[in-house]
MIMI-84119 format. One record per residue (C-alpha): residue number from 1; residue in one letter; x, y, z. Coordinates in steps of 0.1 Angstrom, whole numbers, always signed. Each point is the difference from the previous one (the first is absolute). Last residue first. Layout:
N
   num   residu       X       Y       Z
   NUM        A       X       Y       Z
...
END
This chain:
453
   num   residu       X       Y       Z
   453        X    -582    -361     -94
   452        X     +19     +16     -32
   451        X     +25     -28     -10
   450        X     +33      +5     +16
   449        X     +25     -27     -18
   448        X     -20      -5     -37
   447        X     -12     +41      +0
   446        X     +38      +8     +16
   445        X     +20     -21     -24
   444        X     -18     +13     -28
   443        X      +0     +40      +9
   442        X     +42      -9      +1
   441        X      -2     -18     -32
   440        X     -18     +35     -15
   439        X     +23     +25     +19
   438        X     +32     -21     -15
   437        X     +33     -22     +14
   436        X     -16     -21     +25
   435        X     +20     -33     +10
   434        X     +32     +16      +2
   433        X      +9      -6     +37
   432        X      -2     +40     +10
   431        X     -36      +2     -24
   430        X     -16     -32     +21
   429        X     +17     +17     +33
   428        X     -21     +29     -13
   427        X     -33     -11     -10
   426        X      +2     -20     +39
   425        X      +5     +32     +15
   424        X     -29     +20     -21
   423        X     -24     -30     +11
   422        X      +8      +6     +38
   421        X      +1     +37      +0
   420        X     -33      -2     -18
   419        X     -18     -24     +24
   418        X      +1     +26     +28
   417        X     -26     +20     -17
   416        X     -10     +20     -37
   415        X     -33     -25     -15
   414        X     +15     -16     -30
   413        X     -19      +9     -35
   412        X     +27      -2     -27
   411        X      +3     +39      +2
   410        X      +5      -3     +38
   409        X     +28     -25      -6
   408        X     +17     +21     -27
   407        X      -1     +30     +28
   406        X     +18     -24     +27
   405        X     +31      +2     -25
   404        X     +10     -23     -25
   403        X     +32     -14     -20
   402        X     +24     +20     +28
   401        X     +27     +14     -13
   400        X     +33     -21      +8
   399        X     +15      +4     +30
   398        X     +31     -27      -1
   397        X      -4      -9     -39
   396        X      +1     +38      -8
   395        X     +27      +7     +21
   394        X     +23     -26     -24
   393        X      +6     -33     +15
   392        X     +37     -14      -9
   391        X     +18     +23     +24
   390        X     -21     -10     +30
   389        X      -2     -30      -1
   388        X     +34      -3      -5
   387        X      +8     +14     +36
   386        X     -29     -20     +12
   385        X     +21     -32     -11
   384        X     +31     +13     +15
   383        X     -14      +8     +30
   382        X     -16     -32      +3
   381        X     +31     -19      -6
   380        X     +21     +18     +19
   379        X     +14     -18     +29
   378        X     +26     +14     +26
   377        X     -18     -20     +27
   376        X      -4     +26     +28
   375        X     +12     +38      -7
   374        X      +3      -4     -40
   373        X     -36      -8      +0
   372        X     -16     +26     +23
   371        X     +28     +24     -20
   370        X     -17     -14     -32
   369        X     -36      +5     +18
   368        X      +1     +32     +10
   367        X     +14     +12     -38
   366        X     -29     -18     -17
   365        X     -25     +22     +26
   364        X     +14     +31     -10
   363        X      +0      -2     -31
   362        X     -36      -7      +2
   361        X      -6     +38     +11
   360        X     -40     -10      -1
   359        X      -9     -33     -12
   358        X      -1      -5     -37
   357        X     +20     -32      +4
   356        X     -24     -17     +24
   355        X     -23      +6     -17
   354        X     +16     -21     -34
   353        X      +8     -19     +19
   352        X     -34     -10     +13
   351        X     -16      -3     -36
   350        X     +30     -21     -12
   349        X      -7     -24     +29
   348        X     +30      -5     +22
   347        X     +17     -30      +2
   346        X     +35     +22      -6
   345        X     -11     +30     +27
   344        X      -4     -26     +24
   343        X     +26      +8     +28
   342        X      +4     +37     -16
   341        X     -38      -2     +20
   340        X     +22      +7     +32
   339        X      +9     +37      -3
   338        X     -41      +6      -3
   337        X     -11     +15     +32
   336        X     +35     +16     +12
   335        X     +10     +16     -28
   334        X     -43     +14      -2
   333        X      +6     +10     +30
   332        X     +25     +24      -5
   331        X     -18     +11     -33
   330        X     -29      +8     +23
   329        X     +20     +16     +29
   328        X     +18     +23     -26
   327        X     -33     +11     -16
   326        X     -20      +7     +36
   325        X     +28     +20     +10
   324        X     +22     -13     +30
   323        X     -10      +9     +28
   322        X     +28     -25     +24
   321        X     -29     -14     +21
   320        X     -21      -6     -32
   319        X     +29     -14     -20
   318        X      +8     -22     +29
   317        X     -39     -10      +9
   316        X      +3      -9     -43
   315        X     +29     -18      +5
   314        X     -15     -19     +26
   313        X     -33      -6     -20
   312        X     +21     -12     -30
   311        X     +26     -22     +19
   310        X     -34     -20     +14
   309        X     -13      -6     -38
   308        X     +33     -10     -11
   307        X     +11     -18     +30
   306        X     -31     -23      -9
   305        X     +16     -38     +16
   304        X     +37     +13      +7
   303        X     +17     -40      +3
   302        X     +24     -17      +7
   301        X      +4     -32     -10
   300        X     -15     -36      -6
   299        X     -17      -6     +33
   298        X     -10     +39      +6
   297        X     +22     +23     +21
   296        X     -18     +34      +2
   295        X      +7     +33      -7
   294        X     -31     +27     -12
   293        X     +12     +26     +24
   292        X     +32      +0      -9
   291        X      -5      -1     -36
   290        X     -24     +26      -2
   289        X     +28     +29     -10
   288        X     +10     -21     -29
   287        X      -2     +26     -23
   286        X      +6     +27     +23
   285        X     +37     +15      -4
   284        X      +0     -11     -38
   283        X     -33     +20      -4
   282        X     +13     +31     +21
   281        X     +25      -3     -26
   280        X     -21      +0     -32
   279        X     -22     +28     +11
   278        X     +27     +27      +8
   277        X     +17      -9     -31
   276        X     +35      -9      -6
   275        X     +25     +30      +0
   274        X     +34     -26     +15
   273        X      -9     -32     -12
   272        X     -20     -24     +25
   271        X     +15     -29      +0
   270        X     +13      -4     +32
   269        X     -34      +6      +8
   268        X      -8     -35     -13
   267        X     +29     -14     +18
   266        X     -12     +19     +33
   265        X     -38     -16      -3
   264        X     +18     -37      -4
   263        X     +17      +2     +36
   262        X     -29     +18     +12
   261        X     -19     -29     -12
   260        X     +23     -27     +13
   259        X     +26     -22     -19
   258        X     +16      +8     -31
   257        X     -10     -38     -12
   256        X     -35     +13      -6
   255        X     -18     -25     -22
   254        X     +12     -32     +14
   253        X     +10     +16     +29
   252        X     -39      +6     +11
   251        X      +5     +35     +19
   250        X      +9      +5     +34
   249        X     -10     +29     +19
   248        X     +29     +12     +23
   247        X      -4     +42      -8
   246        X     -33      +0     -19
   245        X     -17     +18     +28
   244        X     +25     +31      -3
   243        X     -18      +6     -30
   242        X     -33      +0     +15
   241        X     +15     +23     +28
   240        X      +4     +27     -30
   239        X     +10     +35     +22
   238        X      +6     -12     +35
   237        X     +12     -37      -6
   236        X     +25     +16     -28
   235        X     +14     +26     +26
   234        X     +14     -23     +20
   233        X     +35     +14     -15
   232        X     +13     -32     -12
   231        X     -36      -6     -18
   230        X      +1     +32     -14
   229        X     +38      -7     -11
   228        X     -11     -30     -17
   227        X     -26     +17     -18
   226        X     +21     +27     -13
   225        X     +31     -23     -12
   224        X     -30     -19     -17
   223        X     -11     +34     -17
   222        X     +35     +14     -13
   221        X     -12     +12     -34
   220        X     -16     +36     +11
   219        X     -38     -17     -10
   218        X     -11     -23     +41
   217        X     +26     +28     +22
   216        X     -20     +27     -15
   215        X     -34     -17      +0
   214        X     +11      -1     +35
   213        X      +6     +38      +6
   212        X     -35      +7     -17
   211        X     -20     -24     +22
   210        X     +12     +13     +28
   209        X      -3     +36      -5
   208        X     -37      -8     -11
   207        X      -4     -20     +30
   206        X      +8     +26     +24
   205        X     +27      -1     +23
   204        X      -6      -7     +42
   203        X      -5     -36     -13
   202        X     +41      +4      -4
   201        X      +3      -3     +39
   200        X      -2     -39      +4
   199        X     +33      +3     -21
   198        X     +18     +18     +26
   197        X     +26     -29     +20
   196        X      +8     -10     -36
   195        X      +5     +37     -16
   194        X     +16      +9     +27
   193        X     +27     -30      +2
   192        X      +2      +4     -40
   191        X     +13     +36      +7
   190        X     +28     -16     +25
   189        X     +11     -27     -22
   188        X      +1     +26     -32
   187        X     -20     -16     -26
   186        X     +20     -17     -30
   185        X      -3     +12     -32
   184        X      -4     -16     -32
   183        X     -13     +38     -16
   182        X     -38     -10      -4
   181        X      -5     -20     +27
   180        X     +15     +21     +28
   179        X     -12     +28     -17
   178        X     -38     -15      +4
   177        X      +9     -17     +34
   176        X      +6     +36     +16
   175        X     -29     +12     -20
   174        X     -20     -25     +21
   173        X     +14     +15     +39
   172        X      -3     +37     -15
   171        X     -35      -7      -1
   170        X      +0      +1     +37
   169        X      +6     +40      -4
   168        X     +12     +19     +31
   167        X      +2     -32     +20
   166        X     +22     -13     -26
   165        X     +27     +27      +5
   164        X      -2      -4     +36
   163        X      +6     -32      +1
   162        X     +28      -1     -26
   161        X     +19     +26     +22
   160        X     +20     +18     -24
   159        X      -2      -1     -33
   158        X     -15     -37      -9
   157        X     +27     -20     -16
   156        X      -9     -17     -35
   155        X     +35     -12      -7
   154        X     +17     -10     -40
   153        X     +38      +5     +16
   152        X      +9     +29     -23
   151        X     -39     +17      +9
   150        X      +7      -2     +35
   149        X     +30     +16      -3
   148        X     -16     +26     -25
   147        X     -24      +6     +25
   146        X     +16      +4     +33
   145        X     -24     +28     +16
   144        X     +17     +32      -7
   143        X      +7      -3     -38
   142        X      -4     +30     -24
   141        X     +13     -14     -31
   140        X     +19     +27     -24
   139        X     -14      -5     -35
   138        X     +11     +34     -11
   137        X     -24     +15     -13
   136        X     -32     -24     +11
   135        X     +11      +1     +35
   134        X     -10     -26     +18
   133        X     -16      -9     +29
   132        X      -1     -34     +21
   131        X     -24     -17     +20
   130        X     -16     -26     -21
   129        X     +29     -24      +7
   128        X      -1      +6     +35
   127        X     -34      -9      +3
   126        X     -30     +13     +12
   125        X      +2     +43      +3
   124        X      -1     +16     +31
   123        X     +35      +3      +7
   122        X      +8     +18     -41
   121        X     -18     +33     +12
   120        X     +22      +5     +28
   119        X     +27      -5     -18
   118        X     -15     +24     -25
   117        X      +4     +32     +24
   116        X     -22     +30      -8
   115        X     -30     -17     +22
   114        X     -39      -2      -7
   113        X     -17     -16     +33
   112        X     -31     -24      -8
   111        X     -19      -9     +23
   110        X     -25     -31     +10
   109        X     +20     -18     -28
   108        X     -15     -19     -29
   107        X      -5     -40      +1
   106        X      -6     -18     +33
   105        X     -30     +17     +11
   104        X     +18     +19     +28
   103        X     +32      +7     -19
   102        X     +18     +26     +22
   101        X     +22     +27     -10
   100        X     +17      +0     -35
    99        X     +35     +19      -9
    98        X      -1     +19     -31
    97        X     +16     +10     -34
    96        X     -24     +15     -22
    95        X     -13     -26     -28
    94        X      -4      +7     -37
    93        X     -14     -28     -15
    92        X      +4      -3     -37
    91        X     -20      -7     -34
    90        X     +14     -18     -25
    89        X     -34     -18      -8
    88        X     -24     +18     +22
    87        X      -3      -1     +40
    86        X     -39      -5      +1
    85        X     -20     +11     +33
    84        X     -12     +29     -14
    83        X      +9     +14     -38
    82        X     +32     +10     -10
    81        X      -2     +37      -3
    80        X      +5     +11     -39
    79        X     +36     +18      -8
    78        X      +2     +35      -3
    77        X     +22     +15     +29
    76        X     +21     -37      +1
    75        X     -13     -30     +12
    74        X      -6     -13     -40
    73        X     +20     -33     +20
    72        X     -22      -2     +27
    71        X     +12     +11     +35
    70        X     -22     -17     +25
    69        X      +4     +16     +38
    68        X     +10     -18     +36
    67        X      +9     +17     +34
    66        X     -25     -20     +16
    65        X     -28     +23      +3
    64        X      +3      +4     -37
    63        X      -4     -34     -11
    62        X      -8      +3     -33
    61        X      +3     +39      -6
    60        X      -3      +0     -40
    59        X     +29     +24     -18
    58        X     -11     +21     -28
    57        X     +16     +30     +19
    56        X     +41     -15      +1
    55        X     +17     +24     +21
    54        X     -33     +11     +24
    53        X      -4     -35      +4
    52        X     +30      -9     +13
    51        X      -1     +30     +22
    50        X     -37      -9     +15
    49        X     +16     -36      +5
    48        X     +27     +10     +17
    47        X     +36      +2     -18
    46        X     +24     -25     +21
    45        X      -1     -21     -31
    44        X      -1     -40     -10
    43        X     -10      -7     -31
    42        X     -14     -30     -13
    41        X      +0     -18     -33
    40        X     -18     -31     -18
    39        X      -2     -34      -8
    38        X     +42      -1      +0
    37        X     +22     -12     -28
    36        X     +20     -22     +16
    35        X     +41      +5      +0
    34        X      -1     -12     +35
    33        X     +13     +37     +18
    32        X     -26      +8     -28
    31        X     -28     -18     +22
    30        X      +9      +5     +26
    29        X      +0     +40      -2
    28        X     -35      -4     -19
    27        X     -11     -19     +35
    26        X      +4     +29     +22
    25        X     +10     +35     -12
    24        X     +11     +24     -25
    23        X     +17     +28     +20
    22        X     -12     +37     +11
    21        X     +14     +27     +17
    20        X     -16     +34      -3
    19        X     +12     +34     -11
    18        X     -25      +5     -30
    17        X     +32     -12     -25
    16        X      +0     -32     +24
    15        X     -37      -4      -7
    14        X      +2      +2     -34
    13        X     +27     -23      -6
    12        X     -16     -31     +22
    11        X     -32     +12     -25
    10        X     +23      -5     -32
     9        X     +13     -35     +11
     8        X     -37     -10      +9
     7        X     -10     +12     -36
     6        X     +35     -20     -17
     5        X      -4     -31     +24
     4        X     -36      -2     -16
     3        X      +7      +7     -35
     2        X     +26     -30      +0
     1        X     -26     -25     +14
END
């Protein structure tokens, strides 16, 4: 985001020329210490808001109260405001250095205290590695917490007391997994201690916040490094307990050999590429969410009589609990509800492939059930199959147009009820398997098959 480093560049220049210090900031620093190209930029000032604002008058006062205002890039004297509550492609956060008082709900301070002094500033920040400044002309790190050392010898440290810097925001205790995960890190012994003796605390956050930072953890590219530092943490039991329920149940070798179903949920998160889709990884996470409750040991094997239908209603209560939007929880579920019909996709009638390949975001499912594969037999005969499927069936063979509609069936004298759906359905699995090709064979079919009671 060249255009981006060049705006928060020029606003770390504009302040200094109106007297003021200023420094990018935060995560942006890390990231180029890393040679990453960063999200976004922040800038860290000792101008007050009411002064940063006067400098740059198209500016949006975000968080105000807490030293914090938006600076998009057409900022200057004619650029367009950005609008509430949205931060704008290449837009930056312009933050007045502070120290915080209190955090009585557990997420912004009581009181906020505005200081000249950035070491000040940098103590109430999270992580060492997110609490250094730069600055943009000369590159000169500002580093009064340990960062780059910590950075060197890949260390998520808490700044300061760890305790403390959790208790002013427990979501700090997940994004502490979430960079753990995502740069191979380990977690500082005495910031994993807090986070492990705290983890009942992170119901304190909202489930939104939640929710976002583990979607994070599930599409960065490092999800079964996350999970198995949630479960390290005991944070895991707190925020997805039925996943922590798979932890020691055993799986029927003879189709699992990778042993239990946490065991085979990390492998499929494992692969999980780094930018997959919010849908299709909270699928892998919950496909076989009903196994543990379903367990039993039957005289030929183990079994998971209807984990399907049980793994659909707890993901479901999950999606619920977690608010995700009514279309995210439905193609969620719809992973979940139908990752096991691969199984028979090659016995299939050509009439229920052919549905089944037109389901919504199909992709999606295919790709669930290769890693399923690859993560417990290795075998891909039924992804391959589907896979050519696929290919050789144009769109019009998968949804073709329908040979009649519930207006032919009033013109031929049906009476308009419950019986249409059910004659229409059967037209069309006769169309999907070939058997029906024209309006007039179709009309056929249905006066021989439905006759007029």
């Amino acid at each position: 985001m060249p255009n981006a480093k060049q705006h928060a560049a020029e606003i770390v220049s504009t302040l200094r020329m109106q007297g003021h210090q200023a420094y990018l900031a935060g995560g942006c620093v890390r990231d180029l210490l890393l040679g990453r190209e960063p999200a976004d930029y922040d800038v860290a000032t000792d101008a007050t808001p009411r002064q940063v604002m006067q400098i740059f008058p198209q500016t949006l006062a975000v968080g105000e109260q807490f030293g914090v205002v938006l600076v998009p890039e057409s900022g200057g004297a004619t650029g367009a405001p950005a609008r509430q509550g949205e931060r704008g492609k290449g837009a930056v956060e312009v933050a007045t250095f502070r120290s915080d008082v209190g955090h009585s709900d557990g997420r912004h301070p009581d009181q906020v205290r505005f200081t000249n002094d950035p070491r000040e500033d940098v103590q109430r920040r999270d992580f060492t590695i997110n609490g250094m400044m730069l600055d943009p002309a000369t590159n000169e790190v500002l580093d009064f917490v340990g960062g780059r050392d910590d950075l060197k010898a890949g260390i998520i440290r808490a700044i300061g007391d760890p305790e403390r810097r959790f208790a002013e925001d427990k979501l700090r205790m997940l994004r502490a997994v979430r960079f753990a995960a995502r740069f191979d890190y380990q977690i500082d012994p005495t910031t994993m201690a807090a986070i492990q003796k705290l983890a009942p605390k992170i119901h304190q956050v909202s489930c939104e916040r939640v929710r976002e930072e583990l979607t994070k953890m599930l599409t960065e590219g490092q999800a079964r490094r996350a999970f198995e530092l949630l479960d390290k943490s005991g944070l895991l039991p707190e925020v997805l307990p039925e996943i922590a329920a798979m932890k020691g149940v055993e799986q029927p070798p003879q189709y699992h050999p990778e042993g239990d179903v946490f065991v085979h949920t990390l492998l499929l998160l494992e692969k999980l590429p780094p930018g997959s889709s919010k849908t299709l990884a909270w699928g892998a996470l919950l496909h076989d969410v009903g196994k543990p409750p379903t367990f039993r040991v039957a005289p030929d094997r183990i079994r998971f009589d209807g984990h399907v239908e049980v793994g659909v209603k707890m993901a479901a209560e999950i999606c619920r609990r977690l608010r995700f939007s009514n279309d995210e929880t439905d193609q969620i579920l719809a992973l979940v509800d139908n990752h096991m019909r691969f199984g028979h996709v090659q016995r299939m009638k050509q009439s229920t492939l052919k549905k089944f390949l037109r389901l919504p975001a199909f992709d999606e499912h295919l790709e669930l059930h290769r890693i399923d594969c690859l993560s417990s037999t290795g075998q891909l005969d039924a992804y391959e199959y589907t896979r050519e499927q696929l290919c050789s069936l144009p769109p019009e063979a998968i949804r073709p147009t329908p040979l009649i509609t519930g207006r032919d069936l009033i013109e031929a004298g049906y009476e308009p009820g419950p019986r249409f759906k059910e004659v229409l359905a059967a037209v069309e699995d006769a169309q999907l398997e070939g058997r029906l090709t024209s309006r007039e064979v179709a009309m056929e079919y249905v006066r021989r098959e439905f006759p007029i009671e």
